[in-house]
Every structure is written in structure tokens, then in C-alpha cells.
LUMMI-857581 format. One record per residue: x, z, y of N, C-alpha, C in turn; residue number from 0. Coordinates in Angstrom, 1 decimal. Atoms other than C-alpha are relative to their C-alpha. Example, Ala and Ser with C-alpha at 12.3 -4.5 7.8 and 13.67 -1.06 7.14 Angstrom:
// LUMMI-857581
n.c1 = 0.9; n.c3 = 0.0; n.c2 = -1.2; ca.c1 = 12.3; ca.c3 = 7.8; ca.c2 = -4.5; c.c1 = 0.9; c.c3 = 0.0; c.c2 = 1.2; pos = 0
n.c1 = -0.9; n.c3 = 0.0; n.c2 = -1.1; ca.c1 = 13.7; ca.c3 = 7.1; ca.c2 = -1.1; c.c1 = -0.8; c.c3 = 0.8; c.c2 = 1.1; pos = 1
END
This chain:
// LUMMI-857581
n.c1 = 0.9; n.c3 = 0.0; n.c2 = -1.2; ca.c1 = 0.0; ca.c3 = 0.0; ca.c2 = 0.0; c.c1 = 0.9; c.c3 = 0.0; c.c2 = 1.2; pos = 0
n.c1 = -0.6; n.c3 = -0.6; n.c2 = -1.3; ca.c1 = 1.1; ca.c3 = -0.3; ca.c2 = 3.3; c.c1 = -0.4; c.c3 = 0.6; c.c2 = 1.4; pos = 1
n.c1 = 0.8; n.c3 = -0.6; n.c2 = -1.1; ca.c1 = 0.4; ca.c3 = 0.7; ca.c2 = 6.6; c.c1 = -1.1; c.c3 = -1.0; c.c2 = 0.5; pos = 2
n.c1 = 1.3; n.c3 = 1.4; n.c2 = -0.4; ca.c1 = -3.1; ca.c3 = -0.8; ca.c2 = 8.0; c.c1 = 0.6; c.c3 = -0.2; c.c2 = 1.3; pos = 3
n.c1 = 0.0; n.c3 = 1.4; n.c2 = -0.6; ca.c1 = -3.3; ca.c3 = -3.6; ca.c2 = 10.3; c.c1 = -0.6; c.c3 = 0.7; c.c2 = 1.5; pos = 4
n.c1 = 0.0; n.c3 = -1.3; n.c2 = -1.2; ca.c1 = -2.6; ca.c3 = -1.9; ca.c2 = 13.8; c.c1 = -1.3; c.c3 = -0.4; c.c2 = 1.4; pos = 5
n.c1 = 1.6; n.c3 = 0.6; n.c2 = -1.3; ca.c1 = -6.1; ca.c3 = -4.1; ca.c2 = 15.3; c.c1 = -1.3; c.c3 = 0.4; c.c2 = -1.3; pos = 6
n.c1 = 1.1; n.c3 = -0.3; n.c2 = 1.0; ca.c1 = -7.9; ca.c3 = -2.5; ca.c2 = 12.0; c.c1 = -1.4; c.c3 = 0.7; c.c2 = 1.1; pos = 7
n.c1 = 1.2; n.c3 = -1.2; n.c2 = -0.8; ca.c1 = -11.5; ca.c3 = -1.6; ca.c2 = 13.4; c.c1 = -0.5; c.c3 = -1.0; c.c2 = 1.0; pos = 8
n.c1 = 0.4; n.c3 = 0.8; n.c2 = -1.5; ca.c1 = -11.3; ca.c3 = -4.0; ca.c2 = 16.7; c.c1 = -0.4; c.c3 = -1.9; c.c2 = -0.1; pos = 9
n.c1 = 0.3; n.c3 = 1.4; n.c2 = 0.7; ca.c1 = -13.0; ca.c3 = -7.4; ca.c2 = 16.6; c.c1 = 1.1; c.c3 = -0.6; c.c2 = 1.3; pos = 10
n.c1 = -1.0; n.c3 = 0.7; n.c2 = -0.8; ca.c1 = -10.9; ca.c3 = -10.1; ca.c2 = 17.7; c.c1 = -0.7; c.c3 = -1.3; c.c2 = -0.1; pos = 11
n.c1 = 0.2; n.c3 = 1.5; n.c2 = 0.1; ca.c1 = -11.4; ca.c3 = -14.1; ca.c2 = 18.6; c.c1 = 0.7; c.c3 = -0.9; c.c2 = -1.0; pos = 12
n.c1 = -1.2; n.c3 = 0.6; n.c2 = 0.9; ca.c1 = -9.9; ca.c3 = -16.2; ca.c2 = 15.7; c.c1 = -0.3; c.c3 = -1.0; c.c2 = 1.2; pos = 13
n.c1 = -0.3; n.c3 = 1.2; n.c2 = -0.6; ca.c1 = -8.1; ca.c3 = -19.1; ca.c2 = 16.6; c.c1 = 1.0; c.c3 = -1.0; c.c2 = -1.0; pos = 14
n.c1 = 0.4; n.c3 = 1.0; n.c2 = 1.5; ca.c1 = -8.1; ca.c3 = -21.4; ca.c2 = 13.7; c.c1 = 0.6; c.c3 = -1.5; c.c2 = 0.3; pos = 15
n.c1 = -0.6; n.c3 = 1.7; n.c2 = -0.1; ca.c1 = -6.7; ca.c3 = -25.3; ca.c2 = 12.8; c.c1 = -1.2; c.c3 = -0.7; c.c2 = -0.6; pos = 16
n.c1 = 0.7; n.c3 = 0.5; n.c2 = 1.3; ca.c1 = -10.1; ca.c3 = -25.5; ca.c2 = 10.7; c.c1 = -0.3; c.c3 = -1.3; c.c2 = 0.8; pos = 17
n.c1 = 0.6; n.c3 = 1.3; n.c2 = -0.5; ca.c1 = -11.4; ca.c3 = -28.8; ca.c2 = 11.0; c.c1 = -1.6; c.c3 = 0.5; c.c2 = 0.5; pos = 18
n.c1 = 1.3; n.c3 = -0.3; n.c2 = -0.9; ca.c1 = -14.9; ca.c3 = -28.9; ca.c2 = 13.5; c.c1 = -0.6; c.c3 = -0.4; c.c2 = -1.0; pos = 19
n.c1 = 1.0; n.c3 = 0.0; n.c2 = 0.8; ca.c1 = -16.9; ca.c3 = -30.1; ca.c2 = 10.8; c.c1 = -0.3; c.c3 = 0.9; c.c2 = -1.4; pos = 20
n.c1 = -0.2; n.c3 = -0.5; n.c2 = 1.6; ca.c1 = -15.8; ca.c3 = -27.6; ca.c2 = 7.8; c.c1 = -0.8; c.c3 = 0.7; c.c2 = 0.0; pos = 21
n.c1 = 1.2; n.c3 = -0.8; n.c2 = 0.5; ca.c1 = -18.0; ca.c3 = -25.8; ca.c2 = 6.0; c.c1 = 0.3; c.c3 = 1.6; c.c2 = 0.3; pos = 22
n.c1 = -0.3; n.c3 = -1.4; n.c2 = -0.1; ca.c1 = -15.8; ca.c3 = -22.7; ca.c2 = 6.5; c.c1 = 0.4; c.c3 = 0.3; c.c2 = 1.2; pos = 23
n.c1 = -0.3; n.c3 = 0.0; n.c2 = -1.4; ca.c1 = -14.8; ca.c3 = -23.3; ca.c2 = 10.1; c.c1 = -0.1; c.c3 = 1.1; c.c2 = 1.0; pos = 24
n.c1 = -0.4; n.c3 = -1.0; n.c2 = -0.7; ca.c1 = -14.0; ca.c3 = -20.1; ca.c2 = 11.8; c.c1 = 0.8; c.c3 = 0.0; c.c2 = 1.2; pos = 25
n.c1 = -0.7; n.c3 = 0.4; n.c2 = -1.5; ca.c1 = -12.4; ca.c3 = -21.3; ca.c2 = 15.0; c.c1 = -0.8; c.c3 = 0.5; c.c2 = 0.9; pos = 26
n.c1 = 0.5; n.c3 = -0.2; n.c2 = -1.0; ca.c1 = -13.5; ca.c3 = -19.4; ca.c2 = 17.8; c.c1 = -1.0; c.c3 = 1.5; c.c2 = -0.1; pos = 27
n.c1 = 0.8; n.c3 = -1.2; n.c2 = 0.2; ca.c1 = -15.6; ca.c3 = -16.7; ca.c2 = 15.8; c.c1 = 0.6; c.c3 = 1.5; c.c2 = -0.1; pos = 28
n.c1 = -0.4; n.c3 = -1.4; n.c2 = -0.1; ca.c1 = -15.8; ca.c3 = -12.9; ca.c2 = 16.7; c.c1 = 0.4; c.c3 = 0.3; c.c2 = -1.1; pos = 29
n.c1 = -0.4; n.c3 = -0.2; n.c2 = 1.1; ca.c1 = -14.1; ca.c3 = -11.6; ca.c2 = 13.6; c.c1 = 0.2; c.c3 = 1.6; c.c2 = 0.0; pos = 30
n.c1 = -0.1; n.c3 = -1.1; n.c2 = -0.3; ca.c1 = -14.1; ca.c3 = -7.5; ca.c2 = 13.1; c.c1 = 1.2; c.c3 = 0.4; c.c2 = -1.3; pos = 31
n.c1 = -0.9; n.c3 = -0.2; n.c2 = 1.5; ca.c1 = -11.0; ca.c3 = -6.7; ca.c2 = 10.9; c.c1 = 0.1; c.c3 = 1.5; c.c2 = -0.4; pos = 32
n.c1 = -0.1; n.c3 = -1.2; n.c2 = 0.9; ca.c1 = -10.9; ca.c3 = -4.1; ca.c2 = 8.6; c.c1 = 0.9; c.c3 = 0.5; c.c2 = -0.9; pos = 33
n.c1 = -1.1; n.c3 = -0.6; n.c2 = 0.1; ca.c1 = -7.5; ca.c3 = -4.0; ca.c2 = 7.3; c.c1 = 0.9; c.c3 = -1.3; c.c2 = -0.6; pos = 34
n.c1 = -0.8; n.c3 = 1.0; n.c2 = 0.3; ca.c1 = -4.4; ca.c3 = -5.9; ca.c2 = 5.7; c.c1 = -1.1; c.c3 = -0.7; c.c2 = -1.5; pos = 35
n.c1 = 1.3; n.c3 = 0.4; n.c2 = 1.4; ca.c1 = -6.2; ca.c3 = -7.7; ca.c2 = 2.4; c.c1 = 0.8; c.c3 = 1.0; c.c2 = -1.3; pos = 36
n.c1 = -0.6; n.c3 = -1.0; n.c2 = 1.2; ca.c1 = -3.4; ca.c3 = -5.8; ca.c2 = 0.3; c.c1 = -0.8; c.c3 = 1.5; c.c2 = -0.1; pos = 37
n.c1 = 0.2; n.c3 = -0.9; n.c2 = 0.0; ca.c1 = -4.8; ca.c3 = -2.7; ca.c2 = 1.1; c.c1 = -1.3; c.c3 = 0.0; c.c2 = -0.3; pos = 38
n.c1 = 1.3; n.c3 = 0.5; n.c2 = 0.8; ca.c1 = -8.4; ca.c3 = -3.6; ca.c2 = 0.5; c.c1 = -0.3; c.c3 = 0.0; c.c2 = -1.0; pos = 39
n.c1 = 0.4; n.c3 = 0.2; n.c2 = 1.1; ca.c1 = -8.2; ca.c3 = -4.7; ca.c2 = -2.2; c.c1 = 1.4; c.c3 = 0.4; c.c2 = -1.4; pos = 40
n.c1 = -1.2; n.c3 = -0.8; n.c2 = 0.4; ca.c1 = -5.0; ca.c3 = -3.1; ca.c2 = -3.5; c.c1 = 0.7; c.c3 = -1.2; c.c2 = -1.0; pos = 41
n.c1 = -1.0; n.c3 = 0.8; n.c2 = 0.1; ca.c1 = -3.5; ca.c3 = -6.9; ca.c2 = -4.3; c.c1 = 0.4; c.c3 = -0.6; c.c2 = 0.6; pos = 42
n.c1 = 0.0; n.c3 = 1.1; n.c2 = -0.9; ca.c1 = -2.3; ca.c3 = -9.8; ca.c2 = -3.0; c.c1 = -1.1; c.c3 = -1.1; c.c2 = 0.0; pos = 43
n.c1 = 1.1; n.c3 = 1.0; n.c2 = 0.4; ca.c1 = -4.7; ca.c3 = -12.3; ca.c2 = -2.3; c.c1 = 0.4; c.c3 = -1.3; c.c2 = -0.9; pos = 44
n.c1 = -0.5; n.c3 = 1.2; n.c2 = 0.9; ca.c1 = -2.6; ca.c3 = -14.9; ca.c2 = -4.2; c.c1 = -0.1; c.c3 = 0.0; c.c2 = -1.4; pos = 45
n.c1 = 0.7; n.c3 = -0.5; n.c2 = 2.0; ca.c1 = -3.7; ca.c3 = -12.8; ca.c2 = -8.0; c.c1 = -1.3; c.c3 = 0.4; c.c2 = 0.1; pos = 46
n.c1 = 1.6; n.c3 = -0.3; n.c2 = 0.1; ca.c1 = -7.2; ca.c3 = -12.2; ca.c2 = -6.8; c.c1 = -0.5; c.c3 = -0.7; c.c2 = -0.8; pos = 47
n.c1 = 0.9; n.c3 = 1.6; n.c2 = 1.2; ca.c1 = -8.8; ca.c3 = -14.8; ca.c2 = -9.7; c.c1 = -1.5; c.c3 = 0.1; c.c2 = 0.5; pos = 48
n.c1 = 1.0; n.c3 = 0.2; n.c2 = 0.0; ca.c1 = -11.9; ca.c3 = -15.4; ca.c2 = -8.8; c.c1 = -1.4; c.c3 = 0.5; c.c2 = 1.0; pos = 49
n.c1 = 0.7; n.c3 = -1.0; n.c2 = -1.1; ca.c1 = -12.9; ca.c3 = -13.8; ca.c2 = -5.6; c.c1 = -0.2; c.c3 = -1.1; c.c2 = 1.2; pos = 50
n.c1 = 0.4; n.c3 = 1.6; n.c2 = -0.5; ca.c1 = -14.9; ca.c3 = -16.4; ca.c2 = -3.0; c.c1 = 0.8; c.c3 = 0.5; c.c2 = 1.3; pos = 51
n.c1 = -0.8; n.c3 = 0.0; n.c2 = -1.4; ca.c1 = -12.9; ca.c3 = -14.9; ca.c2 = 0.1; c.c1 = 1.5; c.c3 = -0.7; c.c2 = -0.2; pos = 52
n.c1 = -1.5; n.c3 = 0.9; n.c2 = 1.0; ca.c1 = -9.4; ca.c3 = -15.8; ca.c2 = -1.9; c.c1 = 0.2; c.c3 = -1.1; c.c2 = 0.1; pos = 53
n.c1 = -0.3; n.c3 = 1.4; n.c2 = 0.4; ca.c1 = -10.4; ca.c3 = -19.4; ca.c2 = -2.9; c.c1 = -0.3; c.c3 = -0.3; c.c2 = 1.3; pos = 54
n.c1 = 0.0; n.c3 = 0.9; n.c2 = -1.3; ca.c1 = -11.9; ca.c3 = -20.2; ca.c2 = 0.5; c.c1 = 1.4; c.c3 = 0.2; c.c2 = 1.1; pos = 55
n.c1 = -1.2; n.c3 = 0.3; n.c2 = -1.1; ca.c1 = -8.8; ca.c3 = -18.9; ca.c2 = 2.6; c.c1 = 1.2; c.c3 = -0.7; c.c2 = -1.1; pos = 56
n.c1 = -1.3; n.c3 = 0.6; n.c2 = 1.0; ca.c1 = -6.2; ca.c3 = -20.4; ca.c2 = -0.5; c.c1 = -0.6; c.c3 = -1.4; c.c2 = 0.3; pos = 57
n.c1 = -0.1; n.c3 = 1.1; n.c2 = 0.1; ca.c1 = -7.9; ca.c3 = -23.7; ca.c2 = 0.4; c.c1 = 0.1; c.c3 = -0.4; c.c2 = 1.9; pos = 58
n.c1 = -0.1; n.c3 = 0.3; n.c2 = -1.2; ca.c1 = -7.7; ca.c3 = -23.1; ca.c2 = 4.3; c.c1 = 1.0; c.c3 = 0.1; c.c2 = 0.5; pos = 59
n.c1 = -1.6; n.c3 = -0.3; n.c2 = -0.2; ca.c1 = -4.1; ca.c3 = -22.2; ca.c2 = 4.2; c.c1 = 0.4; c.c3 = -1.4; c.c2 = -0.2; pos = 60
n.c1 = -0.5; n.c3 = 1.2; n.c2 = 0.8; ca.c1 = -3.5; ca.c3 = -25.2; ca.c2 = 2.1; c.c1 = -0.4; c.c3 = -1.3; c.c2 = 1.6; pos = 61
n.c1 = -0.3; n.c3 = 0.6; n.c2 = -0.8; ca.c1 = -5.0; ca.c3 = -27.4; ca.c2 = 4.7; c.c1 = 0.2; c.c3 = 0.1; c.c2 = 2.0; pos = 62
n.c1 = -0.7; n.c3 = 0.0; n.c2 = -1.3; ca.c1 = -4.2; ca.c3 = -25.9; ca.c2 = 7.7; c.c1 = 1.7; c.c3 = 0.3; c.c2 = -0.1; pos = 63
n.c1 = -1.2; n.c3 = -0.2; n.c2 = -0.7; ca.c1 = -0.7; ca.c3 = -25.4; ca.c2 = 6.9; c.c1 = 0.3; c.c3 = 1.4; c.c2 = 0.1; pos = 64
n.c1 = -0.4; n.c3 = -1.2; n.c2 = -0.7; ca.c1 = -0.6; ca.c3 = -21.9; ca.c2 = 7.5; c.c1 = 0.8; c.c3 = 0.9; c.c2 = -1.9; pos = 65
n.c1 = -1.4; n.c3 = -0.4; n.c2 = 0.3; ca.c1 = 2.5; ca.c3 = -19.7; ca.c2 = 6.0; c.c1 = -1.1; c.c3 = 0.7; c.c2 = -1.7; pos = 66
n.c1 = 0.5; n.c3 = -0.4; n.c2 = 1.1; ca.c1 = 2.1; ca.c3 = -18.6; ca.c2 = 2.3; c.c1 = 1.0; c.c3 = 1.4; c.c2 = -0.6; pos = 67
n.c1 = -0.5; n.c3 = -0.8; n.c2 = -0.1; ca.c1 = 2.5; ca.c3 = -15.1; ca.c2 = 2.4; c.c1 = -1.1; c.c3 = 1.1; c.c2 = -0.3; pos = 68
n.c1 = 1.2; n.c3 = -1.4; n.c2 = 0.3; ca.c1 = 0.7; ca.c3 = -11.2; ca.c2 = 2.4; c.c1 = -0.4; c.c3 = 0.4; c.c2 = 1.5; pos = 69
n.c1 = 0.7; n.c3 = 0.3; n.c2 = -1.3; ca.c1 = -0.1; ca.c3 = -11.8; ca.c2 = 6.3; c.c1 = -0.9; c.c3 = -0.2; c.c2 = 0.2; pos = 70
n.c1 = 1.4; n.c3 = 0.1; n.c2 = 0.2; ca.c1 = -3.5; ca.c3 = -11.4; ca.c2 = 5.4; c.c1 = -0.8; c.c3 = 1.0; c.c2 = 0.4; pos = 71
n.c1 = 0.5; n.c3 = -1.0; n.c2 = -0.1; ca.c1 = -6.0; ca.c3 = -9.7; ca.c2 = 6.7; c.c1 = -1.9; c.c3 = -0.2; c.c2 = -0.2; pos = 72
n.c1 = 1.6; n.c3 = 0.0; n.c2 = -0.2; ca.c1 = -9.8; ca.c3 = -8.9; ca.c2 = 5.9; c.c1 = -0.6; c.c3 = 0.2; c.c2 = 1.2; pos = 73
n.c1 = 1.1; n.c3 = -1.2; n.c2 = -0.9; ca.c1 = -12.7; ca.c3 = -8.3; ca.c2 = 8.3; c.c1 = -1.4; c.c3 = -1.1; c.c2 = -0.7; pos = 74
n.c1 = 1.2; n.c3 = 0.2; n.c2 = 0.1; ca.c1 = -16.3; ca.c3 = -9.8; ca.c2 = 8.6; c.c1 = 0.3; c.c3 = -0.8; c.c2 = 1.5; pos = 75
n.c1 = 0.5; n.c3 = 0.8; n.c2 = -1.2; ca.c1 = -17.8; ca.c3 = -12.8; ca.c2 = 11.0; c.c1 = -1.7; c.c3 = 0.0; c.c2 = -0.4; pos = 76
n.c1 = 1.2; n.c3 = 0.0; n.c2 = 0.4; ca.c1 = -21.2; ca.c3 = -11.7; ca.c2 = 10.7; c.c1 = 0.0; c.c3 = 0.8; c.c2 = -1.0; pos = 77
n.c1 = -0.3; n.c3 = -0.5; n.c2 = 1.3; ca.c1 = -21.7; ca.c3 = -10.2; ca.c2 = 7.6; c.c1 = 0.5; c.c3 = -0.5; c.c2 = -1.0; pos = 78
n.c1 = -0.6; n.c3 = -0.2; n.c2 = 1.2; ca.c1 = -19.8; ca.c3 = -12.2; ca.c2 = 5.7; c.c1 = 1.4; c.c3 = 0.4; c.c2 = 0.2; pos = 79
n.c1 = -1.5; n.c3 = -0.2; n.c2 = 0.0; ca.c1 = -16.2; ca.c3 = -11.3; ca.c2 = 4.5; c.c1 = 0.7; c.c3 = -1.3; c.c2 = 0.4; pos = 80
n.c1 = -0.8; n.c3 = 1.1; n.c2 = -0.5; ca.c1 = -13.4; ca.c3 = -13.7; ca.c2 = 5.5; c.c1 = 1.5; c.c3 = 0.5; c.c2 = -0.4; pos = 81
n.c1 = -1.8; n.c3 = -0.5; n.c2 = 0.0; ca.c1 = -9.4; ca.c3 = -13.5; ca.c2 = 5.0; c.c1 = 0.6; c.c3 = -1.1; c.c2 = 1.0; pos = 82
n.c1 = -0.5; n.c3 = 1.3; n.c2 = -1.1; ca.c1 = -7.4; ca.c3 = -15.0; ca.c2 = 7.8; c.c1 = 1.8; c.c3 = 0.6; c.c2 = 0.5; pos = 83
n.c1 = -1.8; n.c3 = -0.3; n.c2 = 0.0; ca.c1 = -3.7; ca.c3 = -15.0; ca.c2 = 8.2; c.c1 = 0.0; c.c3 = 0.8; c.c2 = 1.9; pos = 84
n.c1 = -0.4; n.c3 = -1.2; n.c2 = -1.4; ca.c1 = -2.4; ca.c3 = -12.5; ca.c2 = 11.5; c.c1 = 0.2; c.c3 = -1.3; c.c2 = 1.2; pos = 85
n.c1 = -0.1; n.c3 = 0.7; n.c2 = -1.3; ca.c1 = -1.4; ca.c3 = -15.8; ca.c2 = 13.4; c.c1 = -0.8; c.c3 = -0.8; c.c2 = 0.5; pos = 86
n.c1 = 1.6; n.c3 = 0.4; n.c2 = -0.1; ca.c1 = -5.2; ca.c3 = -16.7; ca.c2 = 13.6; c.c1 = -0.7; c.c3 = 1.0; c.c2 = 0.8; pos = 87
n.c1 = 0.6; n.c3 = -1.4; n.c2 = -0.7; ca.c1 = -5.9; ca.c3 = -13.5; ca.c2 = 15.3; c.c1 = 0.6; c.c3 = -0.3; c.c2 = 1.8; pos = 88
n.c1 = -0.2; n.c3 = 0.4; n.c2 = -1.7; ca.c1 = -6.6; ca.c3 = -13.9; ca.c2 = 19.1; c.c1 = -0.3; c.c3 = 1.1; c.c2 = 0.6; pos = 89
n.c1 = 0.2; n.c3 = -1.0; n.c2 = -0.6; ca.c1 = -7.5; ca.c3 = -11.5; ca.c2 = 21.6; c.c1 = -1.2; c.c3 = 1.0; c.c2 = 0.1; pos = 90
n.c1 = 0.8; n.c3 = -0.7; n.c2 = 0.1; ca.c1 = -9.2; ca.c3 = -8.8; ca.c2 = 21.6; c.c1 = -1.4; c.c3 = 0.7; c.c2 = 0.5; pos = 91
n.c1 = 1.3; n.c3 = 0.2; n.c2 = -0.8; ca.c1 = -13.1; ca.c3 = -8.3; ca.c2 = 22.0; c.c1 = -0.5; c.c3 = 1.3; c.c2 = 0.2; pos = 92
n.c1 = 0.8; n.c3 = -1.7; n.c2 = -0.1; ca.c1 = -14.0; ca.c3 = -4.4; ca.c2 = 21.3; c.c1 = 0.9; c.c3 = 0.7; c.c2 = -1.0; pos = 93
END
């Protein structure tokens, strides 16, 4: 475990490469994070098997390019869950 995610709690603006028409397109939305994803879920998201926050950010890394690492963090856009890498995280809203 490590230490939580020092914007745990505070929603932020992502700022995303998703493409405007994706189905999972998070660019722009208030996002409330709730901690690193290691600590969540006590792995990495890269051995999660079968978990729908997992495959959708392992297919938005893939095509946005972004770093393939444990720079992950959970929150919610709405009620659903999301995982979004730390250099997607924008300024802070509350």
C-alpha cells in the first residue's frame, strides 16, 4: 500500500486525449477521486482480470498513449467509477 493520492477526496477537471466521439470520453468531466487504484483495490490495475474500470482505462491508455504504469488513480464522474492516469488530472473544483 502506499500513501493516498494527496487530491484524495477533492473533485478535479480531467483533461483527457479521449477522442470526442468515444464512448468513454472523459475529457472535461468533474471527476471526485478517491484514492491511488493500488490502494483500492489492493493491486495493480494491470492483474485486475476482469474488472470493467481496468479494461476500459487498459484500452484508453492504449490509445491515448498514456504511460504504462501504477499512476492510477480511482474516483467517480457521476456515479460511475473510472481510472485515469495522475497526468489527466486538472484543477481543482471542491
Amino acid at each position: 500500500m502506499r500513501d493516498a493520492h494527496p487530491q484524495a477526496g477533492k473533485i478535479v477537471r480531467l483533461h483527457t486525449n479521449d477522442a470526442p466521439d468515444a464512448n468513454y470520453n472523459l475529457d472535461g468531466a468533474e471527476y471526485r477521486i478517491e484514492d491511488y487504484w493500488q490502494n483500492v483495490a489492493g493491486m495493480s490495475w494491470m492483474v485486475a482480470q476482469g474488472n470493467p474500470a481496468c479494461l476500459i482505462y487498459a484500452m484508453r491508455a492504449g490509445f491515448n498513449g498514456l504511460p504504462i504504469d501504477n499512476e492510477v488513480v480511482y474516483g467517480k464522474v457521476g456515479g460511475l467509477g473510472h481510472l485515469v492516469h495522475t497526468s489527466e488530472l486538472g484543477e481543482e473544483l471542491g
